[in-house]
N, C-alpha and C positions, 0 to 999 in steps of 0.2 A: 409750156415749153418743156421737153425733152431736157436730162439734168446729163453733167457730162457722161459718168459713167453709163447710160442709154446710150449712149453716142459709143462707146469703147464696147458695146455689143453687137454693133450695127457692123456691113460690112467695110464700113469704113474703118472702124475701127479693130477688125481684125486685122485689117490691111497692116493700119500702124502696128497693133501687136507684133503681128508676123516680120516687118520689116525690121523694129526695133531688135525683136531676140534676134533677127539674123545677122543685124551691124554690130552688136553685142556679145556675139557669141553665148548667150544665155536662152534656154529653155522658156519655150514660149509661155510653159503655165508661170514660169517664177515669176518672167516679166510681164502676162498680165496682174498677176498679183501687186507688184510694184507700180504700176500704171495706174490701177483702181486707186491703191492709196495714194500716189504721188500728188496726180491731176486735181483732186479737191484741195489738197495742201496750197498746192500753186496757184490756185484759183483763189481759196479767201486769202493769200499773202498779199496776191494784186490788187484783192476786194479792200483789204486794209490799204496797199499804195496810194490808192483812186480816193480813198477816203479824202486825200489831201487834194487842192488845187494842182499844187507841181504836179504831183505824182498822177492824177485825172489826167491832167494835162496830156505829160510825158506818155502815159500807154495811147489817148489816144492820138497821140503825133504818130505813135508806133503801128498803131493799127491802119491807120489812115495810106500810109505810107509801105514802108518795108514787108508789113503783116497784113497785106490786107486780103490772106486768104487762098491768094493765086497758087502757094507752095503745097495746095490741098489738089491741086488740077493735075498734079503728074506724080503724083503718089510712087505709083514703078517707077517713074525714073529717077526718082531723087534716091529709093534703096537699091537700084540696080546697079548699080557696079560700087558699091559702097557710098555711105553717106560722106558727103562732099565734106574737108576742115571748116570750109566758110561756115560750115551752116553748123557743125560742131560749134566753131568759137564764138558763133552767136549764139547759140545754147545757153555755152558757159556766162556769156555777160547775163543774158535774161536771167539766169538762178541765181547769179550773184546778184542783182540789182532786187529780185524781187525778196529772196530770201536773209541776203546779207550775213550779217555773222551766224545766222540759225541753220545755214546752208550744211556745215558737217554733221549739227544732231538731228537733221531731218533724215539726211542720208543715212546716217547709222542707225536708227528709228525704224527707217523702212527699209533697212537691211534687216534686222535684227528680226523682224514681222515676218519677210519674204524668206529669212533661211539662205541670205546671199550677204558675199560683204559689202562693204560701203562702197566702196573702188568702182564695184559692178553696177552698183544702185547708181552713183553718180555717171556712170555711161551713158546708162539708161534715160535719166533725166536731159542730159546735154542734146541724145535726138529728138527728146520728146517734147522738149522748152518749144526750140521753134515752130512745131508744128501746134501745140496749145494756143501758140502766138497765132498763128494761120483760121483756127478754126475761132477764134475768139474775132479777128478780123471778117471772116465768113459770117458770123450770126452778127456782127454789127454792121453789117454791109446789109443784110437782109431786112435788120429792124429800123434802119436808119438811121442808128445812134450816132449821136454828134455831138455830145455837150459829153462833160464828167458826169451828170447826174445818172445818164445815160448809161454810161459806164457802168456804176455800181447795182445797178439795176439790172444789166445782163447775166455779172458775171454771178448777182445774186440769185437770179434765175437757174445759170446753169448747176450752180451749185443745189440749190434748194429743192431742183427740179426730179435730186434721186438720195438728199442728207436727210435724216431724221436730227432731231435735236441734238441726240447724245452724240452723233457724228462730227456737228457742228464745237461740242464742246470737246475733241478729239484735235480738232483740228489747230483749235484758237490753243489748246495744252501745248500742242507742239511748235505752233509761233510763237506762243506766249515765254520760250522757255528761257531761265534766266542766265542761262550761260555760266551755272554757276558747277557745271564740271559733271553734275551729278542726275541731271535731268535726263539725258539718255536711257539712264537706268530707269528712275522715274517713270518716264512716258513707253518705254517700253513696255516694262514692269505692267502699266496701267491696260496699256493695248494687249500684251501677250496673256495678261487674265491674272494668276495670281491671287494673292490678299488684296487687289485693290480693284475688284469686280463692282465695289459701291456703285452706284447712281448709272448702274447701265452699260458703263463703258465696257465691260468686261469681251458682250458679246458684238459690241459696236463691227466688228472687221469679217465677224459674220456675217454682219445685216449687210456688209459692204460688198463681200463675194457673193452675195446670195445664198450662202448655206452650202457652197461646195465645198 
């Protein structure tokens, strides 16, 4: 299976790009940049939600129902006259619920990477939440997933399908982070390269853009 950032090269996923920077008012290269990294983030946070019963549960009541993909069928016209509040403040629930209190050092994280502020990164995420929701519903529609085991099996798919390791350990740094005021720096520090290039991470957002 195809990993998501494959997906965010496809025309579909230029579609999202190009829609996203134009409800955002942000330059298409920042905000594929911010999308590359965001979409893996949101992906193992849900990988971790699913880990649980509820939270299996919970996505898939979500997918089954609300997400089940259909918001991928009219792509123009949900960005054509602007993205609708609805689907905005369903955004905002989805990063809050998936992310929780790590939701402002991710933003600042993948502000800091993309050379944009957080403000803009957090825009970016609220049209991109439901549609992550849509295409996560889309390949569980297609494989037939029904149970949570289900679940963490896709999303570990779509994930794995384009992470290398050191990606994986990028990812879990920025969930993992302890809130203790100072990780921002941290995890940035660790992504933007620096003294803390150890164990690979350095060039990990290279391997991510592909070297552009």
């Amino acid at each position: 299976m195809s990993g998501i950032l494959d997906l965010l090269n496809s025309d579909l996923g230029k579609t999202i790009i190009n829609g996203v920077s134009n409800q955002t008012n942000q330059p298409a290269n920042k905000t594929q940049d911010v999308l590359t990294m965001a979409l893996p983030v949101l992906m193992q946070a849900m990988k971790r939600n699913a880990a649980t019963p509820q939270g299996a549960e919970g996505l898939m009541n979500a997918l089954n129902n609300k997400h089940d993909g259909s918001l991928l069928e009219n792509l123009g016209g949900l960005f054509s006259g602007g993205v609708d509040s609805s689907i905005l403040d369903d955004g905002s629930k989805i990063l809050g619920h998936v992310l929780g209190g790590k939701q402002q050092a991710v933003e600042n994280t993948l502000g800091a990477k993309a050379g944009m502020d957080a403000n803009s990164v957090a825009q970016i995420l609220k049209v991109a939440a439901p549609i992550l929701m849509g295409i996560l519903g889309n390949q569980a529609k297609q494989q037939n997933v029904s149970n949570s085991g289900g679940i963490e099996s896709l999303l570990g798919g779509l994930i794995g399908g384009s992470s290398a390791k050191n990606e994986q350990s990028f990812l879990e740094s920025i969930l993992d982070a302890d809130g203790d005021g100072s990780v921002v720096d941290d995890v940035a520090g660790m992504v933007l390269g620096g003294d803390k290039k150890k164990g690979g991470l350095g060039g990990l957002l290279g391997g991510l853009f592909g070297g552009k």
